[in-house]
C-alpha positions as CSV (number, residue, x, y, z in Angstrom):
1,X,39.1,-2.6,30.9
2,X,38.2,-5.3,28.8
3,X,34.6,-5.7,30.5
4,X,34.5,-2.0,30.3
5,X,34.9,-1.8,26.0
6,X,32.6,-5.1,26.0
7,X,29.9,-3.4,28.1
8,X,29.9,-0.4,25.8
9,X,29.9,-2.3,22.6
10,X,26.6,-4.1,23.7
11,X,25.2,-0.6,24.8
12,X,25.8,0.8,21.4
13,X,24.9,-2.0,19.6
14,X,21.3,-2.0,21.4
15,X,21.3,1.5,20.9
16,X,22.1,1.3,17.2
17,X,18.6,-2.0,17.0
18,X,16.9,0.8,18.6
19,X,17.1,3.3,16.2
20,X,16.9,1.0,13.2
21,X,13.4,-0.3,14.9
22,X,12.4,3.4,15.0
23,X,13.3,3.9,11.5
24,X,11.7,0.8,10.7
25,X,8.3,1.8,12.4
26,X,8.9,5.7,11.0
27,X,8.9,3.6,7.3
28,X,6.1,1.2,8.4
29,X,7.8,-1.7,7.2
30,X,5.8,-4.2,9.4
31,X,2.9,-3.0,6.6
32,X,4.4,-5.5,3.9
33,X,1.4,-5.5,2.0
34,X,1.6,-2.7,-0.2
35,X,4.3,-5.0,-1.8
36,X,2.6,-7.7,-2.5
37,X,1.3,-7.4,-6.0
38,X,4.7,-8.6,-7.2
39,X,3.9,-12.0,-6.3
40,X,0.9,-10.9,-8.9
41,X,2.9,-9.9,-11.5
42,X,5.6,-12.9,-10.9
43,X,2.6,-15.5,-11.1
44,X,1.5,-13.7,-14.5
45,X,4.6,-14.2,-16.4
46,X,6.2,-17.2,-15.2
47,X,4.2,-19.5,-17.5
48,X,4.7,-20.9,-19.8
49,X,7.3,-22.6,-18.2
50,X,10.7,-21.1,-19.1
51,X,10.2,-18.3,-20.1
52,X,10.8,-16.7,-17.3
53,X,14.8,-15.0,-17.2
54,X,16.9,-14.3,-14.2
55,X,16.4,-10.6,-15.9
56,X,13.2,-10.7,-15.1
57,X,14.1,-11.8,-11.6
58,X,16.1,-9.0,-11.3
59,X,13.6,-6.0,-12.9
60,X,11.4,-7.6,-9.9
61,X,13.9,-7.2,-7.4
62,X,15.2,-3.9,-8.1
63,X,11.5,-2.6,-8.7
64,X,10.0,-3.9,-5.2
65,X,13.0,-2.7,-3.5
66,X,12.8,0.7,-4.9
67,X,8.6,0.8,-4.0
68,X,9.7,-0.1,-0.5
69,X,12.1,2.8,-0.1
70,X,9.4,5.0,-2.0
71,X,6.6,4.3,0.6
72,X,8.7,4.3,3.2
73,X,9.7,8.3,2.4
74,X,6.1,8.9,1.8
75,X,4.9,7.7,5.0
76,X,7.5,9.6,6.7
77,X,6.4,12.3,4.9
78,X,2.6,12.1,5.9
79,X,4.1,11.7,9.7
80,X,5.7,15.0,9.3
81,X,2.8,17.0,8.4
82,X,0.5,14.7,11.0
83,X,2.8,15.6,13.5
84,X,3.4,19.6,12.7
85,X,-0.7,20.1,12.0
86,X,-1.6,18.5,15.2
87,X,-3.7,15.7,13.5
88,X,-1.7,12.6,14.9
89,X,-1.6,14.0,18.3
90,X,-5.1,14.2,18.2
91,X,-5.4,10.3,16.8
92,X,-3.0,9.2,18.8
93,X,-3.8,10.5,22.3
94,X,-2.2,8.7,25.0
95,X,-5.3,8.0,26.3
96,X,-6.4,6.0,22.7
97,X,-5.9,2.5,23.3
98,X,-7.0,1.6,19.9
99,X,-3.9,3.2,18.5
100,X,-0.5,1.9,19.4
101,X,1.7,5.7,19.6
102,X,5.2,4.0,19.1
103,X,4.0,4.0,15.3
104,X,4.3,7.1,15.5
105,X,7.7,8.6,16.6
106,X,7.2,11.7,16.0
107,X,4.4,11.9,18.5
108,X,6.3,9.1,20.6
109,X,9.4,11.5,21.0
110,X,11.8,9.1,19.5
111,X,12.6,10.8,17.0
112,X,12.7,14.4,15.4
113,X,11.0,16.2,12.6
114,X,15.1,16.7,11.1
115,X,15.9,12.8,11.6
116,X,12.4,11.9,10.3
117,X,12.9,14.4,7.1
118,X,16.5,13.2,6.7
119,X,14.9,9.7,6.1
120,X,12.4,10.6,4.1
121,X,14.5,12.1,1.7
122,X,17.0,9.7,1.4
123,X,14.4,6.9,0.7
124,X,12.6,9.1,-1.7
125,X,16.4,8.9,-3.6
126,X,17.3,5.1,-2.9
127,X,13.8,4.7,-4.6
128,X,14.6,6.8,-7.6
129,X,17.9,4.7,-8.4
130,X,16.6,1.8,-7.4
131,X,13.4,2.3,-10.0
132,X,15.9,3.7,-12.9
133,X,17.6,0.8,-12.5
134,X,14.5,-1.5,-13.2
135,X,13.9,0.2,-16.2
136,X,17.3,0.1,-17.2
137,X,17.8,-3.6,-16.7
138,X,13.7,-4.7,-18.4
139,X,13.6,-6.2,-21.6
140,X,10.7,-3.9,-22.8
141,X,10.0,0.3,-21.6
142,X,6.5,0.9,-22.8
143,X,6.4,4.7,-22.0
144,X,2.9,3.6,-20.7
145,X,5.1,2.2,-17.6
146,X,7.6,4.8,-17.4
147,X,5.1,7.7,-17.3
148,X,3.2,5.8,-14.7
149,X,5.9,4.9,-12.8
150,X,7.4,8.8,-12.9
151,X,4.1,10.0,-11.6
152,X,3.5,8.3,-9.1
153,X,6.7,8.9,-7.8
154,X,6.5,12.4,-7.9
155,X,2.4,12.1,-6.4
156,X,3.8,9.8,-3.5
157,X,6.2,12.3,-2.4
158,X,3.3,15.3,-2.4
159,X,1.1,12.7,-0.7
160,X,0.7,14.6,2.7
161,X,3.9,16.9,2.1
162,X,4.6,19.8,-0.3
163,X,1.6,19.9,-2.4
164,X,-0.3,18.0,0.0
165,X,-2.1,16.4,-2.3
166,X,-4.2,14.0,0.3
167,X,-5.4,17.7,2.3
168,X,-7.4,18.5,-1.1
169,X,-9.7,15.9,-1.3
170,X,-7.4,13.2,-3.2
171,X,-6.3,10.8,-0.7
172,X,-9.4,8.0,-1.8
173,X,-8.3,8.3,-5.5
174,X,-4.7,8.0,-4.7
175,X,-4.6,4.9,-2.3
176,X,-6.5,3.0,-5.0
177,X,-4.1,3.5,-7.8
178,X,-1.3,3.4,-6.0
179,X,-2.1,-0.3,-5.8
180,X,-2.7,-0.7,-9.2
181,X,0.5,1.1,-10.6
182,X,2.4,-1.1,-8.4
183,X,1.1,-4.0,-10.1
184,X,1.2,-2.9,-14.1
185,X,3.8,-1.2,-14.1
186,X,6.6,-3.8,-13.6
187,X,3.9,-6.1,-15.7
188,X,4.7,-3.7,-18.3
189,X,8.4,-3.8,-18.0
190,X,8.7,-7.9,-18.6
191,X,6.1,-7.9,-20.8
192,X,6.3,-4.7,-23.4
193,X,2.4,-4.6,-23.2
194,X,-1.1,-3.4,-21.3
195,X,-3.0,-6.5,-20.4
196,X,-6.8,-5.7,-19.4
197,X,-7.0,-8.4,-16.8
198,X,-3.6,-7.7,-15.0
199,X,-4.7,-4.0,-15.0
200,X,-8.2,-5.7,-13.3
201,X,-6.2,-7.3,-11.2
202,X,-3.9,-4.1,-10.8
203,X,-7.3,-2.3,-9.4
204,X,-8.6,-5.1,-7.3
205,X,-4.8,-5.2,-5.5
206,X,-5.5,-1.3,-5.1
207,X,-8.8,-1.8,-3.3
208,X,-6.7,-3.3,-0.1
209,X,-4.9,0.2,0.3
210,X,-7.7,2.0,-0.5
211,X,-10.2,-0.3,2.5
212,X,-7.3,0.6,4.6
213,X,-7.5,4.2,4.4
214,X,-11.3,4.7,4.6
215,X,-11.7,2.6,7.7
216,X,-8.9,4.5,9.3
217,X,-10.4,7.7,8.3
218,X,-13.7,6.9,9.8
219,X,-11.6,6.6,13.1
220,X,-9.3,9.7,12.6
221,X,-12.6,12.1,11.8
222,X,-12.0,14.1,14.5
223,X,-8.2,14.7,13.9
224,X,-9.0,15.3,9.9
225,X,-11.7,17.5,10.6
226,X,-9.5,19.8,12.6
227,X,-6.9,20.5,10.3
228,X,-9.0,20.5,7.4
229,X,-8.3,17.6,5.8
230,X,-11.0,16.6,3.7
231,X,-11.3,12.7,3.4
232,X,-14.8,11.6,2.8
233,X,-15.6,10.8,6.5
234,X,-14.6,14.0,7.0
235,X,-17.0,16.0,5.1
236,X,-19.8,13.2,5.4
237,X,-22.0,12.3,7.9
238,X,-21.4,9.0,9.6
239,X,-24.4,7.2,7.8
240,X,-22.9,8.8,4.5
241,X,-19.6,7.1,5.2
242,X,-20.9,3.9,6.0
243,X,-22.6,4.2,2.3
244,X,-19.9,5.2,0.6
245,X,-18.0,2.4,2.4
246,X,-20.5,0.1,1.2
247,X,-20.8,0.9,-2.2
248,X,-16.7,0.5,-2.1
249,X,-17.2,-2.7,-1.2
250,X,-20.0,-3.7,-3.6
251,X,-17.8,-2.2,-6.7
252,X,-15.1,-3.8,-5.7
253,X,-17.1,-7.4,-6.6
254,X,-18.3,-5.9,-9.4
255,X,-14.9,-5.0,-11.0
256,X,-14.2,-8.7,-10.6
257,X,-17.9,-9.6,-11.6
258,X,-17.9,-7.5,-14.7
259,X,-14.2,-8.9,-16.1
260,X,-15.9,-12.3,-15.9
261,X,-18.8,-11.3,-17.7
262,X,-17.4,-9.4,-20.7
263,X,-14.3,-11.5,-21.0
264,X,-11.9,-9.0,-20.2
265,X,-11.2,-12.0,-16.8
266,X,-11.8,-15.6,-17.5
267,X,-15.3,-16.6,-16.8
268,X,-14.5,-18.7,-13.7
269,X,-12.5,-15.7,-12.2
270,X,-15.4,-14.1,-10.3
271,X,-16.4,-17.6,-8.8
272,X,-12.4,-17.5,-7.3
273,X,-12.6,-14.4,-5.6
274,X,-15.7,-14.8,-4.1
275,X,-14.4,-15.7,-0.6
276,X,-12.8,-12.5,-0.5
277,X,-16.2,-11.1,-1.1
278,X,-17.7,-12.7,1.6
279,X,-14.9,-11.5,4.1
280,X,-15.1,-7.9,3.0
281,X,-19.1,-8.3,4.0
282,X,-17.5,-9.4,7.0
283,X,-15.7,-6.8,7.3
284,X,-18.1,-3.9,6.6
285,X,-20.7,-5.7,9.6
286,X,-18.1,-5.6,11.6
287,X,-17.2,-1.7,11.5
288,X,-20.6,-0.6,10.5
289,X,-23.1,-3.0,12.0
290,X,-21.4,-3.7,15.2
291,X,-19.6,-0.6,15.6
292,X,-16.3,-1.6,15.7
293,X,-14.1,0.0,12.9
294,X,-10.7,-0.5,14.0
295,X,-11.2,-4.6,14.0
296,X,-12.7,-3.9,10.6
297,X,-9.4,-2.2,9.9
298,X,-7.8,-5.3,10.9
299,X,-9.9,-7.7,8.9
300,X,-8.8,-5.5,5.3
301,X,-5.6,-6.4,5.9
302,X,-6.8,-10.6,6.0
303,X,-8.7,-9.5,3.1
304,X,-5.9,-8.0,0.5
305,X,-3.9,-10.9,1.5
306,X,-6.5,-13.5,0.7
307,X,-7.1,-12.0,-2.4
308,X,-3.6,-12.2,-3.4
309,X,-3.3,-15.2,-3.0
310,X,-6.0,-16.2,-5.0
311,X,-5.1,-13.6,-7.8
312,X,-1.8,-15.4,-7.6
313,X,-4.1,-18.6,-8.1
314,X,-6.1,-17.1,-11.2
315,X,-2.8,-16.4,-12.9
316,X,-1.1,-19.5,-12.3
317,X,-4.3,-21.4,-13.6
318,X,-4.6,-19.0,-16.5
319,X,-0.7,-18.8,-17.6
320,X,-1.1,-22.8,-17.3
321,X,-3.8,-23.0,-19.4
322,X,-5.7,-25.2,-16.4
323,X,-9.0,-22.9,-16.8
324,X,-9.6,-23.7,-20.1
């Protein structure tokens, strides 16, 4: 008897790390770097020394958590309407080796459009208390922040659902300031003001969403295409994509380039991001020049980190007053 309640406690336990692994991959929670850009904003305010409060600690906390729970019900979301329209059986064929289905599991069968909807929705709400609560607890609300904050919750959940914001020709738009809002906005909260160069840095961070998206798009043309959704290697032709994708990449050194020059960024700024200039050249060769996109994917991710990490390295020298 004893073996017998033992056996079915390690059954059910497995069963429940199963599910939570589902949920986990429904939420995409192995994609930490949309979250990132705190490490921005923490790196931005913690100098001078001291000034930094366990408050603000907190208004970080709280405001992370709640854009985790946000993007994990707007993911879900976009897996729905994949799933009901057809498009991520198309891109995620069993036969597609690029594309690993159990990110999927909707299309994977592991779990149902209710369970997946269920999730969504209760995220979406974890992520609206969890956000009120940063607001509640910040030492400034410029309604700058709060109105940015507001809408993009309310455009994240008509991402792919409702609205379906991303099937008229918004998604581009949207991945890039979703980036950046992530970054002013709790800025904004532990600071009462709109800083030019954390809102350059704010659009830079949104350029590593943003590379995401079109190089996945490139490879999901055929899927897009056949429900209609009209991202811009969608409606282009290939050669038109790989410009547009090049002139991404070219303004995205020039946001940086342009700060630098007009003062908006310290002078030296554009000199410290340059080596995440040369690997998004690398990265555009290797989808464009030698034809394979989804490594390219790969290497956006290695770029939004890097350039993190040396935003995180501007701000530090900057707040320290090391750069003069």
């Amino acid at each position: 008897m004893t073996d017998s309640i033992a056996t079915g406690s390690r059954l059910a336990g497995e069963e429940r790390e199963g599910r939570l692994r589902t949920y986990a991959r429904l939420g995409k929670l192995d994609v930490y770097d949309y979250y990132l850009g705190v490490l921005m904003v923490l790196a931005a305010v913690a100098f001078p020394r001291g000034t930094f409060t366990g408050r603000d600690g907190l208004v970080l906390v709280l405001f992370t958590a709640g854009s985790v729970a946000l993007l994990m019900a707007m993911v879900a979301l976009d897996d729905v309407t994949g799933f009901r329209d057809g498009s991520d059986l198309t891109n995620y064929a069993p036969d597609d080796r690029l594309r690993a289905k159990a990110r999927k599991p909707l299309v994977a069968g592991t779990l149902t459009v209710p369970q997946a909807l269920s999730f969504a929705w209760v995220s979406a709400a974890v992520g609206a208390v969890l956000w009120g609560a940063a607001v509640l607890c910040a030492p400034h609300r410029p309604g700058w922040a709060v109105a940015a904050a507001a809408a993009l919750f309310v455009v994240a959940l008509q991402y792919s659902y409702g609205l379906k914001l991303s099937y008229h020709g918004f998604q581009e738009v949207f991945l890039a300031a979703l980036g950046a809002v992530l970054v002013i906005v709790p800025h904004g909260l532990l600071t009462g003001g709109f800083f030019p160069f954390m809102m350059v840095q704010g659009v830079l961070f949104g350029f590593g969403p943003l590379m995401f998206g079109v190089y996945s798009n490139t490879n999901d043309v055929a899927g897009d295409r056949a429900v209609g959704r009209p991202t811009v290697a969608a409606l282009v032709s290939e050669r038109g994509n790989a410009v547009f994708i090049a002139a991404l990449s070219a303004t995205e050194f020039l946001i940086g380039a342009l700060a630098s020059a007009t003062g908006v960024a310290p002078g030296w700024f554009v000199l410290v991001m340059l080596p995440a200039s040369a690997l998004r050249l690398r990265q555009y060769l290797t989808g464009f020049v030698r034809g394979d996109i989804m490594k390219a994917r790969r290497t956006g991710f290695r770029v939004h980190r890097l350039s993190v990490v040396l935003m995180v390295a501007a701000n530090v020298v900057a707040g320290s007053g090391a750069g003069g």
